[in-house]
C-alpha positions, 0 to 999 in steps of 0.5 A: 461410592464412598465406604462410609454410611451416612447417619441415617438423619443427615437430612433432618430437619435439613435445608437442601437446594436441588438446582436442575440444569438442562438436560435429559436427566432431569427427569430423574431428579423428581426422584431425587427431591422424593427421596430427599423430602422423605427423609426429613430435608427441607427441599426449595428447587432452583431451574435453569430456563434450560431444565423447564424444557425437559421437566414443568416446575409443578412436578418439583413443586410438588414433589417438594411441597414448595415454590420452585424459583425460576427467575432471580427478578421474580422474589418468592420472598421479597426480603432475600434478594436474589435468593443469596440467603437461601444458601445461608440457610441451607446445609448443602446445594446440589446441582443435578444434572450437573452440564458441561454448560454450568460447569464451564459458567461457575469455573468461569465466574460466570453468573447470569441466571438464577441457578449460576447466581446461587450456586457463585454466591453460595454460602453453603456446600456445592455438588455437582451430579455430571450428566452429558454425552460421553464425548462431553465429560472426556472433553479436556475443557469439560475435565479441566472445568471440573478440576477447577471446581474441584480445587476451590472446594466443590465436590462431585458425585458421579458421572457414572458409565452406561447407556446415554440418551445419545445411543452412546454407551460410556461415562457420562450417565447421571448416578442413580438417584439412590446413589445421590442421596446417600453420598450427599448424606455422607458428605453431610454426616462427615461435615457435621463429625468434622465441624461446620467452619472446618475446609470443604474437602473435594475429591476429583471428578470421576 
């Protein structure tokens, strides 16, 4: 966890995208776009066909106060096609729980649903929160990919170490969600003392 605290209003009047992937952590991303809407960020979730098995977009809906987008051919605002200028407008995206599967298609170039679309074409900052079996994150496929992102200027928070769905106990637990929140606040906070057209700074996966 970084040393720095984040200014206690980087969420502000802010636009935050919360893109969840499919896995079983999903669930505590509800807790996540909370923490955030309480602080004052504009929250617009994006999910993966994937995520709708583990969480029902109502609950973020909900939680948010806004449309969930699900589909890149249904338009929630017909003048943003493919919801490219959501990313303009937005501060940071953050994709939560972060799989293998979405690290490999963005490293890849790979872009075919609405999440891996938005998060290619993304004018905004990208982090990613790992969760997946501990096998999976030691993967050197799954390290590699994550390198790679890492070196084009993405940044990552977590995975931390513990109890896994899979009864498996090491790296690969999502980070608690009040850990997200206050590093994505410190990443906003740096950006805005450095600068908006200042270089995203990475640092390696975890």
């Amino acid at each position: 966890m970084s040393s720095e605290a984040p200014n206690p209003d980087a969420f502000k009047a802010r636009e935050i995208i919360v893109a969840v992937c499919g896995g079983i952590a999903a669930y505590k991303i509800a807790d996540v776009v909370s923490k955030l809407a309480q602080a004052g960020a504009g929250v617009t979730v994006v999910m993966t066909t994937d995520a709708q098995r583990f969480v029902a977009p109502l609950t973020f809906q909900a939680l948010s106060g806004r449309p969930v987008l699900v589909d890149a051919y249904n338009l929630v605002d017909s003048a943003d096609p493919q919801h490219i200028g959501l990313t303009e407008r937005a501060a940071a995206m953050l994709v939560a729980p972060a799989t293998a599967n979405i690290i490999g298609k963005v490293a890849g170039g790979i872009c075919d649903d609405l999440v891996s679309l938005m998060v290619l074409a993304a004018a905004c900052p990208v982090v990613f929160a790992p969760a997946m079996n501990n096998r999976m994150w030691a993967n050197a496929i799954v390290q590699a990919n994550s390198a790679k992102l890492c070196e084009n200027g993405h940044h990552f928070i977590g995975p931390d170490s513990g109890w896994l769905a899979c009864r498996n106990v090491g790296p690969g637990r999502l980070a608690e969600p009040a850990r997200i929140v206050e590093e994505l606040g410190v990443i906003l906070s740096q950006r805005e003392s450095k600068g908006k057209r200042d270089p995203w700074r990475p640092e390696p996966p975890r």
